[in-house]
C-alpha positions in Angstrom: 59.3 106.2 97.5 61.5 108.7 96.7 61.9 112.2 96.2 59.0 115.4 96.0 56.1 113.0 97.6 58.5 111.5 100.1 59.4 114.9 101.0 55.7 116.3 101.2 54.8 113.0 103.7 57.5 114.1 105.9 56.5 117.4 105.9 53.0 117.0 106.2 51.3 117.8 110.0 49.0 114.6 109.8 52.1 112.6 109.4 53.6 114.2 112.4 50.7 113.8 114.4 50.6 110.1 113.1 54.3 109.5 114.4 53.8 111.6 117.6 50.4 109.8 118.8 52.2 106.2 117.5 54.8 106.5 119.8 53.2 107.7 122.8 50.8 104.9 122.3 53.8 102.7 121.8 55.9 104.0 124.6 52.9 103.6 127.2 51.7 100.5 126.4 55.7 99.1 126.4 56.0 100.7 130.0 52.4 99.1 131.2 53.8 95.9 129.6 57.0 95.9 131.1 55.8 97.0 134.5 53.3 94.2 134.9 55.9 91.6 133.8 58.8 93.0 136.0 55.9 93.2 139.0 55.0 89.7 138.1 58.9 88.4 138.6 59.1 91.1 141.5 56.7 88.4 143.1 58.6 85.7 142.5 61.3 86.9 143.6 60.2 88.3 146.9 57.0 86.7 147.7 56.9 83.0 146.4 55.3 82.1 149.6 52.0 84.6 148.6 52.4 82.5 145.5 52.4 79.3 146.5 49.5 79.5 148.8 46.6 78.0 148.2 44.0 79.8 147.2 41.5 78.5 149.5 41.2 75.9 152.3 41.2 72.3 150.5 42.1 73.9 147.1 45.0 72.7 145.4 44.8 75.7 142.7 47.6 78.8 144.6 47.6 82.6 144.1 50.2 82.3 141.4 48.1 80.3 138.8 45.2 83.1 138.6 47.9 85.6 138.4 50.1 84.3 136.0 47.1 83.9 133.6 46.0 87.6 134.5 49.7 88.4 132.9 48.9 86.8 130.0 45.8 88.2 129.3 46.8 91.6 130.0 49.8 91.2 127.2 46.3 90.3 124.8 43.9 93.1 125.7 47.1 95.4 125.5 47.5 94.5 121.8 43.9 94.6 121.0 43.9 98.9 122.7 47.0 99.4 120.1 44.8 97.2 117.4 41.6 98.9 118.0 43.5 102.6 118.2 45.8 101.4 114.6 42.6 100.2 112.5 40.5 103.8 113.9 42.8 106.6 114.2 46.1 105.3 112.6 44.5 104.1 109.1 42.6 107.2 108.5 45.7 109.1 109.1 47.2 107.1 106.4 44.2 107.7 104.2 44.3 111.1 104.5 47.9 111.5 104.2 48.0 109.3 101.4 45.0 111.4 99.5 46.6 114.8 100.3 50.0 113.8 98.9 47.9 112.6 95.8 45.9 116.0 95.2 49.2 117.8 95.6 
């Protein structure tokens, strides 16, 4: 898409918005993401004994097997917030966008 209507999407205050909100979303979600993994290696790193113990007498299950799934799942319900915010907020953006670019 080139020319007038690629002009009038760039220049159009829902489309800002739309960029602005998708980034901060983005951005925050990246940093929650990265900070839960680097926290999860942090522990490895510096605590393999919290770990590796048990995580209850006669239990052969440790601490690091319920973690280690919890930093899994969080990676999952992280991508279902963007999902759930991209198929509310994001596509009716786009829709209106889309129809105000068309009635121009």
């Amino acid at each position: 898409m080139h020319g007038p209507r690629l002009e009038a999407i760039l220049q159009d205050p829902k489309y800002k918005e739309l960029v602005r909100n998708r980034a901060l979303l983005g951005g925050a979600l990246s940093a929650i993401t990265l900070a839960i993994y680097l926290g999860f290696i942090g522990l490895i790193a510096y605590a393999p004994k919290l770990l590796g113990a048990p995580l209850g007498a006669g239990l052969t299950t440790t601490v690091g097997i319920p973690v280690g799934v919890l930093v899994i799942f969080s990676a999952f319900v992280l991508t279902g917030v963007y999902v759930v915010r991209a198929n509310t907020t994001y596509d009716r953006l786009i829709r209106e966008i889309i129809e105000d670019v068309k009635n121009q």
